[in-house]
C-alpha positions as CSV (number, residue, x, y, z in Angstrom):
1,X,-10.8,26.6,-36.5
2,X,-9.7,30.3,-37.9
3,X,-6.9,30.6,-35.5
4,X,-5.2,27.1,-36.4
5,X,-5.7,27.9,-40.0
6,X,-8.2,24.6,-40.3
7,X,-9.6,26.5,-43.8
8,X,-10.2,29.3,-46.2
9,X,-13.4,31.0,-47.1
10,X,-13.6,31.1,-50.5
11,X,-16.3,30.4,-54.0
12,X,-16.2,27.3,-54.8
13,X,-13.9,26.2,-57.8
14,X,-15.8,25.4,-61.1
15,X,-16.1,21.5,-61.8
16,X,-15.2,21.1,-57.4
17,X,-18.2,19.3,-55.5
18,X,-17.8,20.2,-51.8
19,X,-18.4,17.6,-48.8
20,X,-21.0,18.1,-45.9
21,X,-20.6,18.4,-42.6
22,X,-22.4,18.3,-38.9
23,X,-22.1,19.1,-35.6
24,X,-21.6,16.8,-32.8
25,X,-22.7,17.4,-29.0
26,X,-21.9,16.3,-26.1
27,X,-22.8,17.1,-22.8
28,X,-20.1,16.7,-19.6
29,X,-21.1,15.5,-16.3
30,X,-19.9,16.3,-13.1
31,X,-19.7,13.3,-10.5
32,X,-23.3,14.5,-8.8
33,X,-24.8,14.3,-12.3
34,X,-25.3,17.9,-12.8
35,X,-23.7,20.0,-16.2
36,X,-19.7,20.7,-15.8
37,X,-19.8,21.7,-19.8
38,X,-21.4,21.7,-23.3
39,X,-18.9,20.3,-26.1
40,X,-19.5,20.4,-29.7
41,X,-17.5,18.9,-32.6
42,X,-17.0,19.7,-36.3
43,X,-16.9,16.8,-38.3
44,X,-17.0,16.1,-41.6
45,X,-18.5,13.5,-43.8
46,X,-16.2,11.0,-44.6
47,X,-18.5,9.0,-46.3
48,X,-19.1,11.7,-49.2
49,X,-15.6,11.6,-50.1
50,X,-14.5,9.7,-53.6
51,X,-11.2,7.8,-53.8
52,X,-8.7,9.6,-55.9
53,X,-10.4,13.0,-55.5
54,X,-10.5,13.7,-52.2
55,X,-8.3,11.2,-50.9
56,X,-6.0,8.2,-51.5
57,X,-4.2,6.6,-48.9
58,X,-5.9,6.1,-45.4
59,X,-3.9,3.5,-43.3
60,X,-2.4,5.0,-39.9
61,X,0.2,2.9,-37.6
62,X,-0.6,2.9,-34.3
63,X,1.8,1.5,-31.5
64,X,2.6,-2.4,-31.5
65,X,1.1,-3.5,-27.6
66,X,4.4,-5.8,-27.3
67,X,6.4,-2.8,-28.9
68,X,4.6,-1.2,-25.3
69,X,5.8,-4.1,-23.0
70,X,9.4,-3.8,-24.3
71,X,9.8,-0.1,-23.2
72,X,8.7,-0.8,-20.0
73,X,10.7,-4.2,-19.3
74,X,13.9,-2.0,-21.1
75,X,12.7,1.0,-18.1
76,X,12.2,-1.4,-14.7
77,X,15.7,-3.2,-15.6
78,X,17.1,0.4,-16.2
79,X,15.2,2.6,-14.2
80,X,14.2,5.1,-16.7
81,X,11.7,7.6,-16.2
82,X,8.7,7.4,-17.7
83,X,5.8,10.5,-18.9
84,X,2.6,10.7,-21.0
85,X,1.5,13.5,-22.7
86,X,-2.1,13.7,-24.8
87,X,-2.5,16.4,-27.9
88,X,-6.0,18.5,-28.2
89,X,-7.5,18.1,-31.1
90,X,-4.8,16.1,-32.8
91,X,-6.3,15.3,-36.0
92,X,-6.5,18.7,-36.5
93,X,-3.3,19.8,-36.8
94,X,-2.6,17.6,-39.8
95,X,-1.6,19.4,-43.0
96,X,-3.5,18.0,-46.0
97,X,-1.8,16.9,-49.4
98,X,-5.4,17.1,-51.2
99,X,-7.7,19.7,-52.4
100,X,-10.8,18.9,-50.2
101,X,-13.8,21.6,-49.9
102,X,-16.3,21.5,-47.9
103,X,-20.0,23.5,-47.0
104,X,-19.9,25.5,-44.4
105,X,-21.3,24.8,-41.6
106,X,-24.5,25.3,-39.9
107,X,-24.4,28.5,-37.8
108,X,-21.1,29.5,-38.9
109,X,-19.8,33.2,-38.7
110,X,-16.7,34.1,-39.8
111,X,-14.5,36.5,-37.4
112,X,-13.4,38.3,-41.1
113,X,-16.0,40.8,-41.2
114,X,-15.2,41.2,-44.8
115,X,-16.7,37.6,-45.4
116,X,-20.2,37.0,-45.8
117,X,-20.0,33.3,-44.6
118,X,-23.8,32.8,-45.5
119,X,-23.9,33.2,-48.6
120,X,-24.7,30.2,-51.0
121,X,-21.7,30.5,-52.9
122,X,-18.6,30.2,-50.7
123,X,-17.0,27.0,-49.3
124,X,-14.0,26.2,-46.9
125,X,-11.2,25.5,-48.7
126,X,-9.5,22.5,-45.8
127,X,-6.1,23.3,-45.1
128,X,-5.8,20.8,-42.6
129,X,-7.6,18.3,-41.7
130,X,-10.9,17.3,-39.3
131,X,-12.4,14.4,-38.0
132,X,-14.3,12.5,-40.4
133,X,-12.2,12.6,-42.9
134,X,-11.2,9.7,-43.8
135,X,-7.3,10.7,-44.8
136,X,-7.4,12.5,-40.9
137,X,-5.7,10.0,-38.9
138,X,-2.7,9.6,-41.8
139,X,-2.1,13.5,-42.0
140,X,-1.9,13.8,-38.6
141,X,0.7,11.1,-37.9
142,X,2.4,12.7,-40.9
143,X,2.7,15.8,-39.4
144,X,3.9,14.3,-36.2
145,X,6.3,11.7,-37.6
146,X,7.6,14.8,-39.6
147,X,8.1,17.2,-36.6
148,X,10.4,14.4,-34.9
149,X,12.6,13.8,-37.7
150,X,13.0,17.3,-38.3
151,X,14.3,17.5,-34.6
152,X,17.0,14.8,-34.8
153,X,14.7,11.9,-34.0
154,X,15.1,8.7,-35.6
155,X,11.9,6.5,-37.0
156,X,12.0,2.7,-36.2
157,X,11.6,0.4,-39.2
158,X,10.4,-1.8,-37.2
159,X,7.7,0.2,-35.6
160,X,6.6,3.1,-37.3
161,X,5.1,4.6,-34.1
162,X,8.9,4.5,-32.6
163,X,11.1,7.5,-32.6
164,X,14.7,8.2,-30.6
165,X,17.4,10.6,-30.2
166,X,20.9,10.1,-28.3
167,X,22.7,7.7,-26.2
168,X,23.4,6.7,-22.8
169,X,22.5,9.8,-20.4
170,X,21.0,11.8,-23.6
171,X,18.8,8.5,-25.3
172,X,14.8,9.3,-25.1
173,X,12.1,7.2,-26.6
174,X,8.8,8.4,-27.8
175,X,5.9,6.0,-28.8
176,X,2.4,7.8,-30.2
177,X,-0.4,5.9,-30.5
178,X,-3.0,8.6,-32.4
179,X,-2.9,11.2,-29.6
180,X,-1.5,9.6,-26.5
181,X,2.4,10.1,-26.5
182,X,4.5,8.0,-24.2
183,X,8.3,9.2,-23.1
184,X,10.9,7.2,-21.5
185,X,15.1,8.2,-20.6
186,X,16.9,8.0,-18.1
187,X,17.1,11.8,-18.1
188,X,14.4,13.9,-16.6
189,X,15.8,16.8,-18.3
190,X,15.4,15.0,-21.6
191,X,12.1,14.3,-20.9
192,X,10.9,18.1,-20.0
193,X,13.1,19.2,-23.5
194,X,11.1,16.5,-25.2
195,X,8.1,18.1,-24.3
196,X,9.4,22.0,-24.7
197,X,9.4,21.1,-27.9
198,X,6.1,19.3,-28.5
199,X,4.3,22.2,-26.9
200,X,6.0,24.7,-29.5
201,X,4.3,22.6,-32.2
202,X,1.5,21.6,-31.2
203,X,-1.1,22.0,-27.9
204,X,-0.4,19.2,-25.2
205,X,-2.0,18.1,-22.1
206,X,1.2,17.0,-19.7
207,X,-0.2,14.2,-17.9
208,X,2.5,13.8,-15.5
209,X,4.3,10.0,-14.7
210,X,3.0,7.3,-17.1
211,X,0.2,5.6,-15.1
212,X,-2.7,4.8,-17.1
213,X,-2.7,4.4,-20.6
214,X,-5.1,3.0,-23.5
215,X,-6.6,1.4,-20.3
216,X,-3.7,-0.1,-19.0
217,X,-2.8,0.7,-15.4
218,X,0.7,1.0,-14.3
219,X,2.3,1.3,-11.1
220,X,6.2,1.5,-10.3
221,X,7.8,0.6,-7.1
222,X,11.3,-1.1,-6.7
223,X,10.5,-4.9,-7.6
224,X,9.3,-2.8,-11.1
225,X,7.1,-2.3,-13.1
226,X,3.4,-3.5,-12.9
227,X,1.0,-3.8,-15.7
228,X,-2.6,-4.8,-15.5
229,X,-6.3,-3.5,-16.3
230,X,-7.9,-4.2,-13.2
231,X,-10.8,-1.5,-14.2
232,X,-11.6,-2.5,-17.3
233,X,-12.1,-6.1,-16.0
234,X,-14.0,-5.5,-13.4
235,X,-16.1,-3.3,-16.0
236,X,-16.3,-6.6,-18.0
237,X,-17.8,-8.1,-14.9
238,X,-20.4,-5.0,-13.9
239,X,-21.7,-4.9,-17.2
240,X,-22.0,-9.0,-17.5
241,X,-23.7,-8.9,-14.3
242,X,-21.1,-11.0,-12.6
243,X,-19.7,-8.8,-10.0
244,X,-21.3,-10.8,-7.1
245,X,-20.3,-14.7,-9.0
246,X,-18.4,-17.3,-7.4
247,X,-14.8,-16.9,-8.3
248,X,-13.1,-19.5,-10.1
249,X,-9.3,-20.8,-9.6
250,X,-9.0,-21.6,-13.5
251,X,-10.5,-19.8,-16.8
252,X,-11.4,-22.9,-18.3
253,X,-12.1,-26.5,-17.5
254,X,-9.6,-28.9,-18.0
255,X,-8.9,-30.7,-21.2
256,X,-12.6,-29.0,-22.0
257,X,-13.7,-30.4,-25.5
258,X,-15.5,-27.8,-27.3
259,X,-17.2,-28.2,-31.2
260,X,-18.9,-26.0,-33.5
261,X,-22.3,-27.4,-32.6
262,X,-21.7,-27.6,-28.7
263,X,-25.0,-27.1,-27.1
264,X,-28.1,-25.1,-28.6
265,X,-28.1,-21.6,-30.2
266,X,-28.4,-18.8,-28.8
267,X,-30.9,-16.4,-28.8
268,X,-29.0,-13.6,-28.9
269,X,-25.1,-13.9,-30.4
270,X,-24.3,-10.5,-29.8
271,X,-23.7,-10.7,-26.5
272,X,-21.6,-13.4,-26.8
273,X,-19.6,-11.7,-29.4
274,X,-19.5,-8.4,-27.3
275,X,-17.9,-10.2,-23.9
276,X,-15.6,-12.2,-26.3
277,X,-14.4,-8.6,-28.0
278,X,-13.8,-6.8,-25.0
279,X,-11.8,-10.0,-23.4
280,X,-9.7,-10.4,-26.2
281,X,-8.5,-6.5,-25.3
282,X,-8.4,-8.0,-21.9
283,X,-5.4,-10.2,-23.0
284,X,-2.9,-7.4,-24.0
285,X,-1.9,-7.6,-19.9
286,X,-3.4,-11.2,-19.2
287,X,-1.7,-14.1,-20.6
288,X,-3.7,-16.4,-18.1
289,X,-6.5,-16.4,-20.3
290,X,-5.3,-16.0,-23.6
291,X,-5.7,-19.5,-24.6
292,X,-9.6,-19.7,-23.2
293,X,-10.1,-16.3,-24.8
294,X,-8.8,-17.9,-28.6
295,X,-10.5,-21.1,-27.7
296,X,-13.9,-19.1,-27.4
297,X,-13.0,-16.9,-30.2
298,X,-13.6,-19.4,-33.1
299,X,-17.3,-19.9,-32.1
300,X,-18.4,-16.0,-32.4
301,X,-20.3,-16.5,-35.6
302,X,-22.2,-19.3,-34.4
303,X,-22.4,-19.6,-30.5
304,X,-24.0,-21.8,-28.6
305,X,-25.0,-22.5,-24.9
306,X,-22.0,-24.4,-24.1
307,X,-19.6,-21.7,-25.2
308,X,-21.5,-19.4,-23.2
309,X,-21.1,-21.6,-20.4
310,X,-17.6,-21.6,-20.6
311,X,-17.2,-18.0,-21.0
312,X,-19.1,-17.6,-17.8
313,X,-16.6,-20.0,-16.3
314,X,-14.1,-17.6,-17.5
315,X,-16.4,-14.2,-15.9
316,X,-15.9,-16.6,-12.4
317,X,-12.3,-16.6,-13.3
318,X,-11.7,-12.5,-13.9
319,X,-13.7,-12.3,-10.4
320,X,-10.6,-14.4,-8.2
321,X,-7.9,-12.4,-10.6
322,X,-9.1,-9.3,-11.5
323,X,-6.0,-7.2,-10.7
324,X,-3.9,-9.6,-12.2
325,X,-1.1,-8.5,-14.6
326,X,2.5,-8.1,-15.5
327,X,5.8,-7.7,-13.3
328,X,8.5,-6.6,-15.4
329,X,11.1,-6.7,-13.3
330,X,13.8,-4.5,-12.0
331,X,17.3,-4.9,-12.7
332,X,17.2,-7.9,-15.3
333,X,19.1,-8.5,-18.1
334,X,18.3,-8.3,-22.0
335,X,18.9,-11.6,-23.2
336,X,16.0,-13.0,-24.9
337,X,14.7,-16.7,-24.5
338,X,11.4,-17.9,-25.6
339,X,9.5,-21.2,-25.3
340,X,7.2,-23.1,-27.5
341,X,4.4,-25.5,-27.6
342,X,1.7,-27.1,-29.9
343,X,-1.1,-29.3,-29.0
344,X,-1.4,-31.5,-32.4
345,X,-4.8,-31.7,-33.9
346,X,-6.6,-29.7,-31.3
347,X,-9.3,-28.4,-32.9
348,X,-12.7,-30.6,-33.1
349,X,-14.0,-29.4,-36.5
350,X,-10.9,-28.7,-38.0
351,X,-8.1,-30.9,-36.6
352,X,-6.0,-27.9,-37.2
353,X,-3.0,-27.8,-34.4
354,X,-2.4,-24.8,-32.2
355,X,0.5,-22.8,-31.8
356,X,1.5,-21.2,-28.7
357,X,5.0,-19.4,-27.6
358,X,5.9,-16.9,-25.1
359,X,9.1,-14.5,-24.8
360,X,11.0,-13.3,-22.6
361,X,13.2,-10.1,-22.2
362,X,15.8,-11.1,-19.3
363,X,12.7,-12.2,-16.4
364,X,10.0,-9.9,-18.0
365,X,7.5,-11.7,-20.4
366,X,7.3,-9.5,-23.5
367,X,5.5,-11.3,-25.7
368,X,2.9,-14.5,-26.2
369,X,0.7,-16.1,-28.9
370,X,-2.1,-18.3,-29.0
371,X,-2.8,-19.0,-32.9
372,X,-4.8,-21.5,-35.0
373,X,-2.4,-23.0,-37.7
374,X,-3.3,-22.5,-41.1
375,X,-2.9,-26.1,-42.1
376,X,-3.5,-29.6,-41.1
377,X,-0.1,-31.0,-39.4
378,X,0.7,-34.8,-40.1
379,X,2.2,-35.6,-36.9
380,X,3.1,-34.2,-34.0
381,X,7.0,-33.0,-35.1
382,X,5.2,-31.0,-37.8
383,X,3.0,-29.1,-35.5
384,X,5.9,-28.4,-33.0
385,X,8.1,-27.3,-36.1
386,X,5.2,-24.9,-37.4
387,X,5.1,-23.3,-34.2
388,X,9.3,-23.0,-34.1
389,X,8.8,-21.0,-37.6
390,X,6.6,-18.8,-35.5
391,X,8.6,-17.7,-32.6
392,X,11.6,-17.5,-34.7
393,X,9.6,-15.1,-36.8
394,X,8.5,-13.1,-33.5
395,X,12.3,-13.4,-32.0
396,X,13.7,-12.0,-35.1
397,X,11.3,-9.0,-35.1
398,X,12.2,-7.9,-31.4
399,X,16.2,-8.4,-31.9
400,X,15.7,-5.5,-34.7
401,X,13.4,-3.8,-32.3
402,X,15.6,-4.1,-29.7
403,X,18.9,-2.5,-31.8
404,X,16.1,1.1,-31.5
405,X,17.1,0.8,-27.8
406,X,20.3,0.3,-28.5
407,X,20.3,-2.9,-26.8
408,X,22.4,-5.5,-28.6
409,X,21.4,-9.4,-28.1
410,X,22.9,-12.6,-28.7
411,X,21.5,-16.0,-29.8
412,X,17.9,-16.3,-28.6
413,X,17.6,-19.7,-26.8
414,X,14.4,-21.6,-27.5
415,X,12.8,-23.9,-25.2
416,X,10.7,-27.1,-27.2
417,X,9.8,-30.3,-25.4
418,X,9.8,-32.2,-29.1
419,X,13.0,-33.8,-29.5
420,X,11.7,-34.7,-33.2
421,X,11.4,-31.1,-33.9
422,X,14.6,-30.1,-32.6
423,X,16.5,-32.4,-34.3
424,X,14.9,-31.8,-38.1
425,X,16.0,-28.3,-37.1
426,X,19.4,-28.8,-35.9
427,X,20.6,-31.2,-39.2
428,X,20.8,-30.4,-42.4
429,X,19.6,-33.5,-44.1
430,X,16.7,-34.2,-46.3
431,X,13.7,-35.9,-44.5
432,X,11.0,-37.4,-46.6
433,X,8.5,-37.0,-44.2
434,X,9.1,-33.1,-44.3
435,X,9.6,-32.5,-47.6
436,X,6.2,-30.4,-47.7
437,X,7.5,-28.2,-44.9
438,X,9.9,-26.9,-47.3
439,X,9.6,-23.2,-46.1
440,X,9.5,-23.6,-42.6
441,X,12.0,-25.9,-42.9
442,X,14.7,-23.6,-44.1
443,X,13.8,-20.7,-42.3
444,X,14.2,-22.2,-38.7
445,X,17.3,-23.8,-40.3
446,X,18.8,-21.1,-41.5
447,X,18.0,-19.1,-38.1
448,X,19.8,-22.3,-36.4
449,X,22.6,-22.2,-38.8
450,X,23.1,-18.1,-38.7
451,X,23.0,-18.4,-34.9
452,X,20.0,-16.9,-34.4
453,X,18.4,-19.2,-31.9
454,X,19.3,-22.0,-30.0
455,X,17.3,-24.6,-29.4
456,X,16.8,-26.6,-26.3
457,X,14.9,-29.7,-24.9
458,X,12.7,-28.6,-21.9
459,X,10.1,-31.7,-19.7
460,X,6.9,-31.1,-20.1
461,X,7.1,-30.6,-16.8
462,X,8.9,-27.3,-17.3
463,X,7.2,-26.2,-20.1
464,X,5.4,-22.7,-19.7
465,X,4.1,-22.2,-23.0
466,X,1.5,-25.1,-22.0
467,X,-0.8,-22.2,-21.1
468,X,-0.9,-20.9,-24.0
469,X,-2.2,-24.4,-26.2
470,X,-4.5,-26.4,-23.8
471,X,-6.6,-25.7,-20.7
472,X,-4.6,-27.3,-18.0
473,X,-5.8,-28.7,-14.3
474,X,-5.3,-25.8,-11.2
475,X,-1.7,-26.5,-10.4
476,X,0.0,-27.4,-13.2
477,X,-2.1,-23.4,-14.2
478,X,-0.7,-21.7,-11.5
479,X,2.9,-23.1,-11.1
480,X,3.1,-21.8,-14.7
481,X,1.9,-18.6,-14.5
482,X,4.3,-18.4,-10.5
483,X,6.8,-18.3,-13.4
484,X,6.3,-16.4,-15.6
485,X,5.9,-13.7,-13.8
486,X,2.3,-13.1,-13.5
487,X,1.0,-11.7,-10.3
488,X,-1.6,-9.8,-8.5
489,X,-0.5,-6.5,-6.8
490,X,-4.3,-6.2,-5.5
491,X,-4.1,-9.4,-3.1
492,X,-3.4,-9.1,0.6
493,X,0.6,-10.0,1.3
């Protein structure tokens, strides 16, 4: 703490009401169970702090997961390289903006022999900050966000957490999420001066080729790249004691009608609401059961047996796909093309319609949603053109993304199998029917009119964001998924 200049001994300031602290400990386990190391942690107590006095704004961006998917699809179609690095102790390099004191804590000598650290009176001054502040996070990706810029490196408006420098041969990319720091370039060499020059600020841990990160696992070969979480589903499965079930060819049953009151309470909701948690982090790599995962979702206040049952059913699915993921796939383009879907009055207590949509960045799915509408859709048309105002809204935001990359797109084309839809889009006339979309209305409109996107009639048939708005029988599932580019590395060729 001395030697990074974490605070200053000093008496405390008339009128100035220091925070507490406490020690943390941890013990570190080699693989036979036996010691490898003691760790201990300062940290103070957030909680004691008073808004306005000790801090003011806490909010901290952390990486967009489709922000993730983009860099990689952009680095299998152009074979960039790819390197993580982690920071010790991040939080602690943050510089503070706020006067904060705090006691001293328990056990604490100070290498300044001219400082009588037990004495009653004196308190460390925080020049920077610690864990448990509550301000911690925030100064620390303020100190990063500053060292960047101050090297040339550009901040994305469209993701904070985004930051590049040159073009062509010299472009690098550099994503942080809190301490984990991804690069990408087509450069080597402007990968190891990226990271000469994060070592001379602050101390890294060089973790080599990007292979696993916030519990993804990647692996790169010359189809591209493949993302899944294969661990952390088949830790799902261990700790639901499921490991042994009988697998299942679909996450959910068919058409599967499921209500507020289906079945009897359970005894215990929280572990219905812990599985449904950890699944829905399970999604950021598996679009398969996205729509099961949001169907079962809605019910964690109240579950029942029946949506238990079901999310069992799903458990049985996770054991036949458990290395399932991603392919984003070498040598494709950068055109972006999306299609949409909503199933019209879907929900059973609600009658609220669902939206789903998934995107596409050349052959490598980007980006999917699977989203309860806020309102009650009079027809069909109406839910279909609510969900067009969504993906326009999510094609929009990765065009601007994409001009980070320096990759330039055209018109987006959108794939909807309601003709109605399309056509209240594609003509500017007054319906009476719609006159209480008003907003939506203009916006796809406008996007339509501007060039944006252009819309196209798809068959049902050949509509793949069906996955994402209804459970749908085995083969109609997995000729879907077959194309959209969803695989599983794991399984014997």
């Amino acid at each position: 703490m001395e030697v990074n200049n974490t605070w200053t001994i000093q008496p405390l300031p008339p009128n100035k009401k220091p925070i507490s602290c406490k020690w943390l400990f941890k013990l570190k386990l080699n693989a036979d169970g036996t010691v490898a190391k003691h760790k201990a942690r300062l940290v103070a107590r957030g909680f004691t702090q008073q808004y306005g006095l000790d801090f003011q704004e806490t909010f901290s961006p952390v990486a967009k997961i489709t922000t993730l998917r983009v860099l990689l699809a952009l680095a299998a179609s152009k074979n960039w390289h790819l390197a993580q690095l982690d920071v010790n102790n991040a939080f602690l390099n943050g510089d503070l903006e706020e006067e904060i004191f705090m006691k001293i804590p328990q056990g604490y000598v100070s290498t300044n022999t001219c400082i009588d650290s037990t004495k009653a009176s004196l308190v460390c001054k925080l020049n920077r900050s610690i864990y448990g502040l509550k301000q911690a996070s925030r100064s620390w990706f303020n100190t990063f966000s500053n060292t960047l810029i101050s090297q040339g490196y550009k901040q994305s408006k469209y993701d904070y957490t985004l930051f590049t420098k040159g073009s062509s041969s010299t472009f690098i990319v550099v994503l942080v999420y809190v301490d984990d720091i991804v690069l990408a370039s087509p450069s080597p060499h402007m990968i190891h001066m990226a990271k000469t020059m994060l070592q001379q600020h602050f101390k890294l841990k060089d973790l080599g080729d990007l292979k696993f990160f916030l519990g993804l696992e990647l692996s790169k070969s010359q189809e591209g790249i493949y993302l899944c979480q294969r661990h952390y589903a088949l830790a799902i499965l261990e700790d639901s004691g499921m490991l042994a079930c009988k697998p299942s060819a679909i996450p959910m049953e068919a058409n599967l009608k499921l209500h507020a009151e289906s079945g009897t309470k359970l005894q215990d909701p929280s572990i219905y609401r812990r599985l449904i948690g950890r699944l829905l982090y399970l999604t950021i790599s598996r679009p398969d059961i996205c729509y099961a995962v949001h169907k079962l979702s809605q019910f964690v206040s109240n579950p029942h047996t029946d949506h238990m049952n079901a999310a069992t059913l799903l458990l049985r699915y996770l054991k036949h796909t458990a290395g399932q993921g991603i392919l984003f796939k070498a040598n494709s383009d950068t055109r972006l093309h999306a299609y949409v879907d909503a199933d019209w009055g879907t929900c059973s207590d609600s009658r609220r319609s669902t939206t789903g949509f998934c995107v596409f960045l050349g052959n490598s799915l980007v980006s999917w949603k699977v989203k309860r509408q806020k309102t009650v859709s009079r027809s069909s048309a109406e839910a279909e053109y609510r969900s067009l105002a969504s993906v326009a809204s999510e094609i929009i935001w990765l065009k601007n993304l994409l001009t980070d990359f320096q990759v330039t797109t055209t018109h987006a084309a959108v794939y909807c199998d309601n003709k109605a839809a399309i056509h209240i889009a594609s003509n500017p006339i007054f319906h009476e029917r719609t006159k209480h979309l008003e907003i939506d209305l203009h916006f796809v409109r406008e996007q339509v009119t501007r060039g944006v996107l252009k819309l196209f009639h798809v068959r049902k048939f050949h509509q793949l964001a069906d996955v994402f708005t209804k459970a749908l029988p085995r083969n109609a599932f997995l000729s879907i998924l077959s194309k959209m580019g969803i695989d599983n590395i794991f399984l014997p060729s």
